[in-house]
N, C-alpha and C positions, 0 to 999 in steps of 0.2 A: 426788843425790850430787854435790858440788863436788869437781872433780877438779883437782888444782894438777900444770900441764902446759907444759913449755916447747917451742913449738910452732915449725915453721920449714919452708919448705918446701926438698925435697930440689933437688939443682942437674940439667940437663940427662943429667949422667954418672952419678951417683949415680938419678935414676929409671929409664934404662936398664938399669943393675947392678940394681937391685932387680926392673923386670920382668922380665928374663932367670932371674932366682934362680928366681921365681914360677911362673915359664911349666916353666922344668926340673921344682921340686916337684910343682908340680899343671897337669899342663898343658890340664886339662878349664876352668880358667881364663882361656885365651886371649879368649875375646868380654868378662872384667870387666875385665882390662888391654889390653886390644888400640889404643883411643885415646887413653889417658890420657899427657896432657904433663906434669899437676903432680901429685904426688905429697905431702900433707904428714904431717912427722913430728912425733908427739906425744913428749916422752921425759916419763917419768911413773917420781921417784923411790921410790915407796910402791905398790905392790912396783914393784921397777927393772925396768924396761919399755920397751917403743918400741910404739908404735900408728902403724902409716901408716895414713892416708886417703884415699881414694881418693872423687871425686867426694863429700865431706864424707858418706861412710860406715867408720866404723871397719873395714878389710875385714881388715889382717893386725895380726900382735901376735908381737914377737922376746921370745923369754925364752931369756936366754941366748944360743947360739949356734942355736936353735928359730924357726925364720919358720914361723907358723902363719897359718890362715885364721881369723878370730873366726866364733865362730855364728853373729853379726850379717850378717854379709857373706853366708853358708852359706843362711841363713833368707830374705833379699834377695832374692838370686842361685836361688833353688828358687823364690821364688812371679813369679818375672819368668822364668825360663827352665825349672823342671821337673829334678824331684830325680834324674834321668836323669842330665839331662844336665851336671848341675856334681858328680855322685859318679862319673860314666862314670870318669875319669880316678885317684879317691882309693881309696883302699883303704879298706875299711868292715867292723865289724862290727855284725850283728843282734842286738840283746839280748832273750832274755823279761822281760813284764811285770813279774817280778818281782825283778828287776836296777833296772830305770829309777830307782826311788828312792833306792836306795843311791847312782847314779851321780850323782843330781842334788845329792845331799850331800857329793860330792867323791871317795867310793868308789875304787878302782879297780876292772879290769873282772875276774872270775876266769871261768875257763873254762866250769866248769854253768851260768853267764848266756847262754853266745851260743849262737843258735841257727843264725845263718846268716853268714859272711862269705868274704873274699876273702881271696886268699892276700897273705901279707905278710913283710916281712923283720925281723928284731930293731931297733928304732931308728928306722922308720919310725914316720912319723904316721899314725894310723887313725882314721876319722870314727865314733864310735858312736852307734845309730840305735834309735831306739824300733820296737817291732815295730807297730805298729798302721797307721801313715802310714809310718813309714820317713825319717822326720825327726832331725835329726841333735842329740842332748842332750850330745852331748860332744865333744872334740878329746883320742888319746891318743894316746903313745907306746909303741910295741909293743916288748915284753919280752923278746920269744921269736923266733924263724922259726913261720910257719907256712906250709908249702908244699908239703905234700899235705892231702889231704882228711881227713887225722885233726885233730881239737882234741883236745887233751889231755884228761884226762875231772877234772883237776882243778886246782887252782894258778892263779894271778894272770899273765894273760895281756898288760893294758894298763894303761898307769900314766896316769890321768887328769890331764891338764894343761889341761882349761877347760871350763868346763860349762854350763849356763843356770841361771842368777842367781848363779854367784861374779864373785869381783872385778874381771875381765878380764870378762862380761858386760856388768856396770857402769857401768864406765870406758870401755866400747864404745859405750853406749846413751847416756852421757852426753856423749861425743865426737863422735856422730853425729847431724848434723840431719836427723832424721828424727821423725815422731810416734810411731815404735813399730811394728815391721814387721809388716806382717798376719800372723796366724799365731801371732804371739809373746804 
C-alpha cells in the first residue's frame, strides 16, 4: 500500500506535550515512551490523520481530537513485554467468538458480544479483545458508562474506530519498519 505522508519530526516541546498526553491516556505505556527524544509525525490526508512514530513503529494515530494506540504498537508492545502488562493500565473488553468477525469488518461492539470486561466511562477508549489469546482486534470508543458489574443485556455498547486490516492498520504497517510483527 503506497501511503502519500508528509512526515517531520516533532520539536523538543511538542514530544514532551505529546508523551505527557500518552503517559495521562494510557499510563501502562510508560516503558514504550519512557526514552524516546524523537518522535516523528506522519500527517496522512486520505483519511485525515496524524501517525507518530516512535522508534520507526507506527505506535499512535489522532483522528480528530482521539490519540489512540494502533494495534501495531498493542501487538509490538504484547509480544516484547506480555499482554498484562500494556492492558494493566487500558480498559478492555472480551468478546465471544462469535462477535470477532463482525468486528474485524468494521462492526461495532453490541452488548451479547462481551463476555468479560473492565469497567469504563462513556468516551473513553476501550481495547477489544478476542477471547482465545486475549489479543487485542480493535481500538473503540465507549458509548455508554459502565460501572457496575451489569452490561446491559442488549444495545451497541463500542463504536469501533480501528481494527486489524482497516485503513489505519495499513497505513500502520506501511509506516513502520518492521517485517510484520510476530503474531500478526
Amino acid at each position: 500500500m503506497s501511503i502519500k505522508a508528509t512526515r517531520h519530526y516533532l520539536s523538543k516541546k511538542e514530544t514532551k506535550t505529546l508523551i505527557n498526553t500518552i503517559l495521562k491516556l494510557y499510563p501502562s505505556h510508560a516503558d514504550i515512551v519512557r526514552d524516546v527524544e524523537k518522535i516523528e509525525e506522519a500527517s496522512i490526508k486520505n483519511p485525515p490523520i496524524k501517525v507518530y512514530l516512535i522508534n520507526d513503529i507506527a505506535a499512535y494515530v489522532q483522528i480528530d481530537n482521539l490519540l489512540l494506540p494502533t494495534l501495531v504498537l498493542l501487538y509490538i508492545a504484547i509480544s516484547r513485554m506480555g499482554v498484562r502488562v500494556i492492558l494493566e493500565g487500558m480498559k478492555y473488553v472480551v468478546v465471544n467468538e462469535g462477535a470477532v468477525k463482525p468486528i474485524l469488518r468494521g462492526a461495532d461492539v453490541m452488548a451479547p458480544g462481551i463476555i468479560d470486561y473492565t469497567k469504563f466511562n462513556k468516551d473513553d477508549i476501550v481495547a477489544v479483545l478476542e477471547p482465545k489469546e486475549k489479543k487485542p482486534i480493535a481500538i473503540t470508543k465507549a458509548l455508554m458508562d459502565i460501572k457496575t458489574s451489569l452490561m446491559p443485556s442488549k444495545g451497541k455498547v463500542l463504536e469501533n474506530l480501528h481494527y486489524i486490516g482497516d485503513k489505519i492498520w495499513k497505513i500502520s504497517l506501511s509506516l513502520s519498519k518492521i517485517g510484520g510483527p510476530a503474531g500478526i
